[in-house]
ZAMARGU-4260 file (C-alpha; in steps of 0.2 Angstrom, whole numbers, plus 5000, padded with zeros to 4 digits):
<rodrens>
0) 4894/5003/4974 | 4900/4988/4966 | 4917/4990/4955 | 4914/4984/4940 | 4923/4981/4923
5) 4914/4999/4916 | 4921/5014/4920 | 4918/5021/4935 | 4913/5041/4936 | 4916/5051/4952
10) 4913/5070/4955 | 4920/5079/4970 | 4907/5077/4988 | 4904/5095/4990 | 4888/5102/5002
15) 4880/5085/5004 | 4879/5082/4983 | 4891/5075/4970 | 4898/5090/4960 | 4907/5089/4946
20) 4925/5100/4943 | 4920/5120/4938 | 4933/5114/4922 | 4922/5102/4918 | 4941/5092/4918
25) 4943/5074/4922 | 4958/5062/4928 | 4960/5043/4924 | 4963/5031/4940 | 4974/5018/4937
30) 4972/5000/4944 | 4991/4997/4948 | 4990/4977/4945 | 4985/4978/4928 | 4992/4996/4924
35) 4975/5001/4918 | 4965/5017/4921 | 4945/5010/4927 | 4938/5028/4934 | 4937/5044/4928
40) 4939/5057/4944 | 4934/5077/4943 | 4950/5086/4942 | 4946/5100/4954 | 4957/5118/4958
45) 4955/5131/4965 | 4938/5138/4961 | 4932/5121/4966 | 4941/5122/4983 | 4934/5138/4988
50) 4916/5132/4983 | 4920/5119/4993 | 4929/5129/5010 | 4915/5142/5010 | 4901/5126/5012
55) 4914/5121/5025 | 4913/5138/5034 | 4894/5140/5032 | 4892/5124/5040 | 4902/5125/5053
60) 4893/5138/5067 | 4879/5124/5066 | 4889/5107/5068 | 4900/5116/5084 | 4883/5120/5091
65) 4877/5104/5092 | 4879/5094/5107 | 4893/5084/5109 | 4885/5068/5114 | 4873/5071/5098
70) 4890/5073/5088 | 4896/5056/5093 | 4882/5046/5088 | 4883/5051/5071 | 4899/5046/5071
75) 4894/5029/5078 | 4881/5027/5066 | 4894/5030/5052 | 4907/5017/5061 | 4892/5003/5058
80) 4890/5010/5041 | 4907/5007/5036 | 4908/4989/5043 | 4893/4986/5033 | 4899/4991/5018
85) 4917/4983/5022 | 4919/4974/5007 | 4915/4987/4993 | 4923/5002/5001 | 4939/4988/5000
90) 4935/4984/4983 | 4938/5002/4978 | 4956/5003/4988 | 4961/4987/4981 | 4957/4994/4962
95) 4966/5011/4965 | 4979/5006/4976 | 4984/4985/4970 | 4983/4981/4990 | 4978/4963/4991
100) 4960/4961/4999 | 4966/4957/5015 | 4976/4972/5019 | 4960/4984/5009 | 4949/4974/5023
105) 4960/4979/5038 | 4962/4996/5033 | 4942/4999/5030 | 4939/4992/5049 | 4951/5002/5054
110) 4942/5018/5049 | 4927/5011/5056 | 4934/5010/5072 | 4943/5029/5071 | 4925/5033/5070
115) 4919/5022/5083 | 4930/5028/5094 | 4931/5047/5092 | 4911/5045/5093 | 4913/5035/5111
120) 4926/5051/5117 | 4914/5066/5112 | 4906/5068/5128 | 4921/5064/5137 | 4934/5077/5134
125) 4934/5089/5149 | 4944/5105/5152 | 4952/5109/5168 | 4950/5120/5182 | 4964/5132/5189
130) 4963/5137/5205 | 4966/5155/5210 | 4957/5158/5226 | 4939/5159/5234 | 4937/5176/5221
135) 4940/5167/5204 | 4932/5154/5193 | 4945/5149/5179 | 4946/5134/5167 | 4950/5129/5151
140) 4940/5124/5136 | 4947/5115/5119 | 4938/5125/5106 | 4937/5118/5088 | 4946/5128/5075
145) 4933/5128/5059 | 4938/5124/5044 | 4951/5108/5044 | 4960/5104/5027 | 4965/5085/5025
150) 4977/5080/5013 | 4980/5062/5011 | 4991/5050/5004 | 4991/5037/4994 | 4996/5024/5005
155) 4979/5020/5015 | 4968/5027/5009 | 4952/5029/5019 | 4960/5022/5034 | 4971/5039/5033
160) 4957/5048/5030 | 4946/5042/5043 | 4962/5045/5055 | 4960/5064/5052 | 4943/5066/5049
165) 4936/5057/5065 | 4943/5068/5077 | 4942/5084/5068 | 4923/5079/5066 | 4921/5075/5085
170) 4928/5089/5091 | 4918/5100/5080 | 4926/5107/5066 | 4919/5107/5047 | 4933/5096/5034
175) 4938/5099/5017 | 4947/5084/5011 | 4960/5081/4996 | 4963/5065/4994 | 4980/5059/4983
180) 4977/5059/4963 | 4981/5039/4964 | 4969/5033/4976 | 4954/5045/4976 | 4938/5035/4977
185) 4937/5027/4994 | 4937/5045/5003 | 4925/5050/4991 | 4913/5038/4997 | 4916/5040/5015
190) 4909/5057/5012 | 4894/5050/5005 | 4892/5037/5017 | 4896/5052/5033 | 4881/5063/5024
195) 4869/5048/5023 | 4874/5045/5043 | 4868/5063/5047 | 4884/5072/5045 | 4874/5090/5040
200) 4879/5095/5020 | 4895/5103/5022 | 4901/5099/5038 | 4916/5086/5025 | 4918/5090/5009
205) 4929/5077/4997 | 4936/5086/4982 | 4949/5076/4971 | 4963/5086/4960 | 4980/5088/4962
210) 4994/5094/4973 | 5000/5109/4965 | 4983/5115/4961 | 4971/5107/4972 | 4979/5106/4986
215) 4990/5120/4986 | 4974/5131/4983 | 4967/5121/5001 | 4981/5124/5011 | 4982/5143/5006
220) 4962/5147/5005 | 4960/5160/5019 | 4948/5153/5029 | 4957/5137/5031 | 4961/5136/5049
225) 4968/5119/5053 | 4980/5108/5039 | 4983/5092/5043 | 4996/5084/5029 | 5003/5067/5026
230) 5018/5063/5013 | 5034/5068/5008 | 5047/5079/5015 | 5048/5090/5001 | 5029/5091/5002
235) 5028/5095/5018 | 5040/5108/5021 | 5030/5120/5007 | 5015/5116/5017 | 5022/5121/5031
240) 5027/5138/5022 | 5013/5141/5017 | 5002/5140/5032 | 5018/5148/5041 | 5012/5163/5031
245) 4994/5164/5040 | 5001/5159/5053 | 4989/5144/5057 | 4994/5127/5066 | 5001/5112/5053
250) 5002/5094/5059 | 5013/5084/5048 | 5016/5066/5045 | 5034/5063/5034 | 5037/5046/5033
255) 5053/5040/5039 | 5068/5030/5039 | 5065/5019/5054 | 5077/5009/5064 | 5073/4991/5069
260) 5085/4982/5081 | 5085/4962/5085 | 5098/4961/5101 | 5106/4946/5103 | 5094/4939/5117
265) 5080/4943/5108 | 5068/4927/5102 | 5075/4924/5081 | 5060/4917/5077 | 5049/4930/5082
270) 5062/4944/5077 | 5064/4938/5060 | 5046/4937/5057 | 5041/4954/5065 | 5056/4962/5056
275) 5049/4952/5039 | 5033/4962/5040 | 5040/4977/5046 | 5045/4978/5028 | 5034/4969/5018
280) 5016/4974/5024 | 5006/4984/5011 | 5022/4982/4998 | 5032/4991/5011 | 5023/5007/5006
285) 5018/5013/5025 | 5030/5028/5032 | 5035/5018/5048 | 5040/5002/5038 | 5057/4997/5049
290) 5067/4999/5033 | 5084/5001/5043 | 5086/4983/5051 | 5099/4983/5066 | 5107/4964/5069
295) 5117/4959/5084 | 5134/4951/5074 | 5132/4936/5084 | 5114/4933/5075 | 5114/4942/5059
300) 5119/4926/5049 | 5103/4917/5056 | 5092/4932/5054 | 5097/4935/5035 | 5094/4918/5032
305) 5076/4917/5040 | 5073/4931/5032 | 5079/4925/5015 | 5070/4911/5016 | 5052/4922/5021
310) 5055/4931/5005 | 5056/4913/4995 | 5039/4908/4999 | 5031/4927/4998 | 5015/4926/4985
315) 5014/4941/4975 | 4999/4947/4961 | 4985/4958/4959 | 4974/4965/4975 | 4959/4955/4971
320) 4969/4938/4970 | 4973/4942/4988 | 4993/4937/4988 | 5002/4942/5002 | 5009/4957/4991
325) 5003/4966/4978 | 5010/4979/4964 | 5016/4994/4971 | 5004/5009/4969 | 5009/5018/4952
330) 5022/5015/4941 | 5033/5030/4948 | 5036/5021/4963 | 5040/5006/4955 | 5053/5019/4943
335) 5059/5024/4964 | 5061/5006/4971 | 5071/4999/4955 | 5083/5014/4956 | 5088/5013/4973
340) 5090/4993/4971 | 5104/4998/4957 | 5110/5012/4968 | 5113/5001/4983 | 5123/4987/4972
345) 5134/5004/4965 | 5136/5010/4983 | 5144/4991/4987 | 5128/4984/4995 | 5121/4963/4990
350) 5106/4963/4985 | 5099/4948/4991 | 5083/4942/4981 | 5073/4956/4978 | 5067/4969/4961
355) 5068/4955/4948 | 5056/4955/4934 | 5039/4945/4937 | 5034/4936/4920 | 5020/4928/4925
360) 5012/4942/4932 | 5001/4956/4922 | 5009/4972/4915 | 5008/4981/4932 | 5019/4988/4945
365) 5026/4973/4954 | 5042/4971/4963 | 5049/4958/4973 | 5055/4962/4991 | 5073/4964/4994
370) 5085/4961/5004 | 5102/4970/5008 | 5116/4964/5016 | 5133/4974/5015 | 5126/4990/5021
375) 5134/5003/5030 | 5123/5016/5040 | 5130/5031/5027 | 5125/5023/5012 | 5110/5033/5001
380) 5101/5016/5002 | 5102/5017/5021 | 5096/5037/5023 | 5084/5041/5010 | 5066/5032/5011
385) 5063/5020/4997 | 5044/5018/5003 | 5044/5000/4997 | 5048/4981/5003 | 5066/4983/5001
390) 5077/4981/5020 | 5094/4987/5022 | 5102/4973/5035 | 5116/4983/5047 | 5125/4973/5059
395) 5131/4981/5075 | 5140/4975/5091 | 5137/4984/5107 | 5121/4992/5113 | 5129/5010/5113
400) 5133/5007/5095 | 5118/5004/5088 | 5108/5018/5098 | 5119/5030/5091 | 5116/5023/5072
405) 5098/5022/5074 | 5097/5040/5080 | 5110/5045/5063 | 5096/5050/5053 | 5086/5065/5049
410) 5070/5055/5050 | 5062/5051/5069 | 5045/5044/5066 | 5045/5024/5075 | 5059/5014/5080
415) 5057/4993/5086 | 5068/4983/5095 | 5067/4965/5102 | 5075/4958/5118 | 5071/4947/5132
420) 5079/4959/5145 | 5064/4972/5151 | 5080/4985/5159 | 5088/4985/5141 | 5070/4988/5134
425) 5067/5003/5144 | 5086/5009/5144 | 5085/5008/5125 | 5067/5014/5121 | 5071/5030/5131
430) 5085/5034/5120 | 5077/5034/5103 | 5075/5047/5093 | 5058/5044/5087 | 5040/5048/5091
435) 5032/5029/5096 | 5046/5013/5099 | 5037/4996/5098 | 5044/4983/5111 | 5045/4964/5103
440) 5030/4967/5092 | 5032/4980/5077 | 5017/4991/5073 | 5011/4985/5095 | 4995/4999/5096
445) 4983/5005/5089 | 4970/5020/5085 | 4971/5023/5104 | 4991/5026/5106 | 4997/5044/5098
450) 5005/5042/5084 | 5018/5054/5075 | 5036/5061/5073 | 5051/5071/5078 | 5065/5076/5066
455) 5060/5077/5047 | 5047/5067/5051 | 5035/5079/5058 | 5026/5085/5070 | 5011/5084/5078
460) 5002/5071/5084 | 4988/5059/5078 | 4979/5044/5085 | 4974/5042/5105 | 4967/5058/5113
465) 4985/5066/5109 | 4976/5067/5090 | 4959/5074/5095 | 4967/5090/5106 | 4976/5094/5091
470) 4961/5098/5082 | 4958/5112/5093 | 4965/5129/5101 | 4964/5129/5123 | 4953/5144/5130
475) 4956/5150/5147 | 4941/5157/5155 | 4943/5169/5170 | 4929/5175/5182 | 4931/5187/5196
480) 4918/5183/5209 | 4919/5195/5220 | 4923/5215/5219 | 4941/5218/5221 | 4941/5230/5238
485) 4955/5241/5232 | 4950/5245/5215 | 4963/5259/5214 | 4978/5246/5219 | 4984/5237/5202
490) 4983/5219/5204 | 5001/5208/5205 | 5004/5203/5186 | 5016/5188/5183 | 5015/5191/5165
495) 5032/5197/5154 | 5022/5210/5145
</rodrens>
């Protein structure tokens, strides 16, 4: 599985085989550091998708049936599979996405151990029983829904994919996956790789195209159950619709415009640097990425100026040369990041280092991180997600003040703050407007702490056991015991029907 310098092929993974689009159509994947297409992906619509939903739906009576415990060591086998083929599966995310090979590396363990530990909870998830006297048995049961569509972004490729796919495996429902048009090949191989573990044909199903064909046709096919969706706003809200339509249960992931606050008591050193990569981990291309940074005034300066200086020494080139940061993923986003830096000098912000052409490098989509200092917490810069390594620096003076600006924002997904003083952490964290706060360590967690938004950001949740019970529907089972004595006397009903 080896990238090399020949094109690479890749059908959709459809019923256990490699299956090429109905169209016969194809799509180029461009490696972002060179700004070169090296794969040739089917382009797949909605004939493809209903091939591939009805495998879904065929396989899924015989994959809920099997025993949970049976379930989970399929999925451990495929956790050892993935860390075995660590360095390959990275390769392809490095090529598609220009991720350095560091970050490509982490992200691949990562889905190794969504697997690992989905498989390690499938014999563990228990319903509950209700207590309604000596002549009733009643308890609950989390039933999988069937057929799951997973639409993934860009950003992470199989680690997003593995985050969706691993519980909705474990808890017994079949997956059709559509991974983004940019960085399609990774989730293409986990399929393969989930088959070759004993994951019965069918049971996931990768199959490449675009949004408005693809993945429209996905989230509208009728027997779809379950979407789960990662991306835009915009995005989301017609995926929303359209499962609003059928009336079936959506969890969404929108990004975010999330606050970072450093309090004056907080450790510089450390708050700087956690702020630094807050921003500038995967090119700044993760929808948590504290892109609103909150500075007491009496520390701003210091802050800016360790920042400043982190930035200075920041490598930057292609994936496979492993620099701290690579391209940006397409060369629409760069288009995105360059706009907003002359929109923030427009709207009276300093740009402080940050979007400059890179000579040296190869034609692809680089950018340096910036900094912005002058911001207010109204400005365009300072409400709209950029989705790359570009921090807008606010500076604030009282503890009510900043809570209030951090919570300004129609996004709610994390929030971070640093301080030595445990009250203030707890007083503040409660307050946030967001689904997860980090506490003197941005991005603290990890595949077992839920993970998800509030606001425009979403909802739903993923990660932790939170993520697996939302790929399921709770039954209540009630059993009378005994036979009522006064059949004739209707029993007391609490319900509002």
């Amino acid at each position: 599985m080896t990238v090399t310098d020949q094109r690479l092929i890749r059908d959709a993974f459809v019923a256990g085989r490699w299956r090429p689009a109905q169209s016969g159509r194809r799509f180029a994947s461009v490696d972002p550091s060179l700004g070169q297409p090296f794969a040739e992906v089917a382009e797949c619509d909605a004939e493809d998708i209903d091939i591939a939903v009805r495998s879904a739906a065929a396989a899924f009576p015989a994959w809920r049936a099997l025993k949970p415990l049976d379930r989970g060591r399929i999925m451990l086998k495929l956790a050892e599979r993935i860390n075995a083929e660590a360095e390959a599966l990275a390769e392809l995310d490095v090529r598609d996405s220009g991720k350095p090979t560091a970050i490509a590396l982490g992200d691949v363990r990562g889905s190794a151990r969504y697997f690992e530990y989905y498989g390690t909870m499938a014999d563990k998830l228990q319903g509950e029983t209700i207590p309604l006297g000596d002549d009733y048995v009643s308890y609950t049961r989390h039933e999988p829904f069937g057929v799951v569509a997973a639409i993934i972004p860009w950003n992470g490729p199989i680690n997003q994919a593995s985050r969706s796919v691993a519980p909705a495996l474990m808890m017994g429902n079949a997956v059709v996956a559509k991974p983004a048009e940019q960085t399609p090949l990774s989730c293409l191989e986990l399929a393969r790789l989930a088959f070759e573990c004993g994951v019965p044909a069918g049971v996931f199903n990768v199959v490449p195209g675009f949004g408005e064909t693809a993945g429209a046709a996905l989230v509208e096919h009728p027997l779809v159950r379950k979407v789960v969706f990662t991306g835009s706003v915009e995005t989301g809200r017609l995926v929303a619709i359209a499962a609003a339509k059928r009336l079936i249960p959506v969890t969404l992931e929108l990004g975010g415009k999330s606050p970072h606050i450093i309090f004056d008591d907080a450790d510089i050193e450390a708050a700087a640097n956690g702020a630094w990569l807050g921003i500038n981990i995967n090119s700044g291309q993760i929808c948590s990425a504290g892109s609103r940074l909150f500075v007491h005034r009496s520390v701003h300066d210091e802050v800016v100026s360790r920042l400043e200086q982190l930035n200075s020494t920041l490598s930057i080139g292609p994936g496979a040369a492993n620099c701290f940061m690579g391209p940006l993923t397409s060369a629409e986003q760069k288009e995105k990041v360059d706009f907003y830096l002359k929109l923030a000098e427009q709207e009276g912000a300093t740009v402080r280092i940050g979007g400059q052409l890179l000579p040296d490098l190869p034609p692809g989509s680089y950018t340096r991180p910036a900094l912005l200092t002058g911001v207010t917490n109204d400005m365009r810069v300072a409400r709209e997600e950029i989705f790359g390594p570009v921090l807008v620096i606010i500076p604030f003076d009282t503890e009510e003040e900043v809570i209030a600006q951090a919570n300004d924002s129609e996004y709610g997904l994390v929030a971070g703050l640093w301080t030595r003083d445990l009250s203030r952490a707890h007083r503040v964290a409660a307050q946030l407007e967001a689904g997860q706060v980090y506490v003197n360590e941005f991005w603290a967690g990890g595949v077992e702490t839920p993970f998800g938004g509030v606001k425009n950001s979403g909802y739903g949740r993923e990660k932790g056991i939170a993520g697996a019970l939302d790929y399921t529907y709770l039954k209540t089972v009630t059993l009378r015991l005994r036979p009522d004595p006064h059949p004739a006397t209707p029993a007391p009903s609490t319900d509002s029907e």
